[in-house]
C-alpha positions in Angstrom: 0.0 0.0 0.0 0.9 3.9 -0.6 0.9 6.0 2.0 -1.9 8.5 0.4 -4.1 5.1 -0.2 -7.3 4.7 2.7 -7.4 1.2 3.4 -8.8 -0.6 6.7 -7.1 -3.6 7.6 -6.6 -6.1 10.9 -3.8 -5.6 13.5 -4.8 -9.1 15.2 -6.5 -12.1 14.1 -6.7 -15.1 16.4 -7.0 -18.6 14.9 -9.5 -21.3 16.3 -10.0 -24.1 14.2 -13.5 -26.6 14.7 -13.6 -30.0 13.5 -16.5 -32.6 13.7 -14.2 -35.7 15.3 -14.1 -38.6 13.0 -15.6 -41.9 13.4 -17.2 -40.3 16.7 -19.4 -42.7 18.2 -16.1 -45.2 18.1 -14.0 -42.7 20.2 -16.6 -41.5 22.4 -16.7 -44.9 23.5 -13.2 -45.5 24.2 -13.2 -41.9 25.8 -15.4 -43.3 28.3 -13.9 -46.3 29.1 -10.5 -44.2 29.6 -12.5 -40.9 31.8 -12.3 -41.6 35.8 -13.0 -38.0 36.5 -16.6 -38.3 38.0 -16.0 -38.3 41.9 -12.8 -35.7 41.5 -13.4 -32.2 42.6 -10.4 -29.9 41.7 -11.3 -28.1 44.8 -14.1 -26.1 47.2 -13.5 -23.1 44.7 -13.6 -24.3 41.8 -16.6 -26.5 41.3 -15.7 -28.9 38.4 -15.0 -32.5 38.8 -11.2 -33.2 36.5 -8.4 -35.0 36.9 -6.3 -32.5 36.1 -4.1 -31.8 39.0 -3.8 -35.9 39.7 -2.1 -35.5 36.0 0.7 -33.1 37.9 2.0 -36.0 39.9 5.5 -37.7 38.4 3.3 -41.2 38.5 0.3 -40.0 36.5 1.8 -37.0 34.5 0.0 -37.2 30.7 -1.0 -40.6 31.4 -3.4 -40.1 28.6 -1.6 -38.8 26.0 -0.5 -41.4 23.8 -3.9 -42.7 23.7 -5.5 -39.0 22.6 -2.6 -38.8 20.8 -3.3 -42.2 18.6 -7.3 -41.6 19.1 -7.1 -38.1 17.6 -4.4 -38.8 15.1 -6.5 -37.6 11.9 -7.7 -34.6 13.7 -4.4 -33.7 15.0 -2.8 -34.1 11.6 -6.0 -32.1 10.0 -5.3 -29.2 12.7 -1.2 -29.1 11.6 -2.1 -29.5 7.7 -4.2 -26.0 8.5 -1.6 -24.3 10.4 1.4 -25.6 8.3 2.8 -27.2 11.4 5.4 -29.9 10.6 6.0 -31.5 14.5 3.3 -31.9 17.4 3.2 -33.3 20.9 0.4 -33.5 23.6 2.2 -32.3 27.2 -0.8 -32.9 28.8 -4.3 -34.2 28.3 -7.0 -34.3 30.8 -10.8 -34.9 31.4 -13.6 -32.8 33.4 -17.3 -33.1 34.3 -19.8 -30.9 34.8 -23.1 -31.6 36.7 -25.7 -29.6 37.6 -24.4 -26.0 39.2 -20.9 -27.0 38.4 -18.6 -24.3 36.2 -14.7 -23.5 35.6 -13.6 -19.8 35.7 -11.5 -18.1 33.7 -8.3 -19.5 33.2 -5.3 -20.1 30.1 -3.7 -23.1 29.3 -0.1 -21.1 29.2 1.8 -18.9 27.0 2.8 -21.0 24.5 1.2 -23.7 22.0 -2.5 -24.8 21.5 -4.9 -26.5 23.1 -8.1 -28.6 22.7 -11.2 -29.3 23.8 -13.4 -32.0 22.7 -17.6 -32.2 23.6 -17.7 -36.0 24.9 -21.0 -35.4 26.6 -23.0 -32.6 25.5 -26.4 -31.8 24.4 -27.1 -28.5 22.6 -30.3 -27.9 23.9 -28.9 -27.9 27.7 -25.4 -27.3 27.9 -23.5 -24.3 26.9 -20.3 -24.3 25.2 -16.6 -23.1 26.3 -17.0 -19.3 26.1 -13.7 -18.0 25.0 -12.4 -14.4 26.4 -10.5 -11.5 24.1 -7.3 -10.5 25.0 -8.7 -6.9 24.6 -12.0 -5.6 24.9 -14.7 -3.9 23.1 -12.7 -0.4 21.4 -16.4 1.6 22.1 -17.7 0.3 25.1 -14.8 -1.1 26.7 -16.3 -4.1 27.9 -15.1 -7.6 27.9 -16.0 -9.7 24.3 -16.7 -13.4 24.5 -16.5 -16.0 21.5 -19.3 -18.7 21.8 -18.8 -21.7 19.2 -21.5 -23.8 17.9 -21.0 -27.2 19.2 -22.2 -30.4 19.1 -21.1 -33.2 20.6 -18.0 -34.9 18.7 -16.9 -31.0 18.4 -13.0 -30.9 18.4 -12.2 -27.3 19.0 -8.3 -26.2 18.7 -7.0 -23.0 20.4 -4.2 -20.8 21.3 -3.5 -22.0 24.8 -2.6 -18.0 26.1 -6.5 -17.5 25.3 -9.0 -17.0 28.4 -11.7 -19.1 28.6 -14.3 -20.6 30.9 -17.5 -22.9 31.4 -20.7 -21.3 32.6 -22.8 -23.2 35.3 -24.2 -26.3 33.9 -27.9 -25.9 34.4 -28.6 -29.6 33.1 -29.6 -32.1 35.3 -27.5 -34.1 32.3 -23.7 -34.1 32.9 -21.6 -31.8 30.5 -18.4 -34.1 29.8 -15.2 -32.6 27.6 -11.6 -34.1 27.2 -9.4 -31.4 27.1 -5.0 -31.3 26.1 -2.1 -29.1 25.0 0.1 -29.3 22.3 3.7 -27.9 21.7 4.2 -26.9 17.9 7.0 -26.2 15.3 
C-alpha cells in the first residue's frame, strides 16, 4: 500500500480451528472407558469435577496422551495441515465433568502452543459451550468480548493455549463431559 491510499485492515486475528471428530461414536466410546473423572473435585473453589491436578504427579503425569494422541491422530494431523505445522506433541491431556451447578472460571492453558477441547457429553439444547475471552475488549464500550462456538457433541475445538476461557454453570440435570490437552508446535 501507498501512504496516500485509505485502506482498513486487521492488526490481530486469532485462529480457532473446529472440527467434527471422525468416526465419533467409536471414540466417544473408548473416551469413556478411559475418563475416571466423575468423583474428583479440583477443589471447594472451583466447582468442576477433573483430573487435572492428579495429572501433575511424576506417576500420573500425561498418562493419557498417547492414547488422545493415537485416538485423535486424523484430527491432529487435519489441525497441523491448517496451520502448516510440521511437528506436534500433547504435554498434557485431561478430562472434566460438569453436573448440575458445576462451572470453571477463567483460566489459560499457558503462553505457548494450543490446546483442545473435545464435547464427549453434550447436548445442545442444555449445555452451553466453552466461552472464550479477548485479549482486549470492546474499542467503544470497553467491555469484555466473548466468542461462543457452535458445538455439538464430537466437536474438536483447537485454540491458542494464552487464550481466556471458561464454562458457565451447567444448568442440566445431564452431565456436560469434555476431554481437554495441550500441544507444543513447530
Amino acid at each position: 500500500m501507498y501512504e496516500n491510499e485509505d485502506y482498513l485492515n486487521f492488526m490481530f486475528k486469532i485462529p480457532i480451528l473446529h472440527l467434527r471428530v471422525r468416526n465419533w461414536e467409536m471414540k466417544k466410546n473408548i473416551l469413556l472407558n478411559i475418563d475416571n473423572t466423575t468423583q474428583i473435585k479440583l477443589s471447594e473453589e472451583e466447582s468442576i469435577r477433573s483430573d487435572y491436578y492428579t495429572q501433575q504427579t511424576n506417576d500420573e503425569a500425561g498418562k493419557y496422551n498417547f492414547q488422545i494422541e493415537t485416538l485423535f491422530k486424523e484430527e491432529i494431523n487435519l489441525f497441523c495441515k491448517e496451520f502448516n505445522f510440521i511437528e506436534y506433541r500433547i504435554v498434557m491431556s485431561w478430562f472434566e465433568s460438569a453436573f448440575q451447578g458445576d462451572y470453571h472460571g477463567v483460566h489459560n492453558h499457558g503462553l505457548v502452543g494450543y490446546s483442545a477441547v473435545c464435547f464427549i457429553e453434550y447436548d445442545k439444547e442444555e449445555h452451553t459451550p466453552t466461552q472464550f475471552v479477548s485479549p482486549f475488549n470492546n474499542f467503544i464500550t470497553g467491555l469484555n468480548l466473548d466468542y461462543s462456538p457452535q458445538v455439538d457433541e464430537g466437536s474438536l475445538i483447537f485454540f491458542p493455549a494464552v487464550i481466556l476461557h471458561y464454562t458457565e454453570p451447567n444448568k442440566s440435570v445431564k452431565e456436560r463431559k469434555v476431554l481437554s490437552f495441550n500441544i507444543n508446535v513447530k
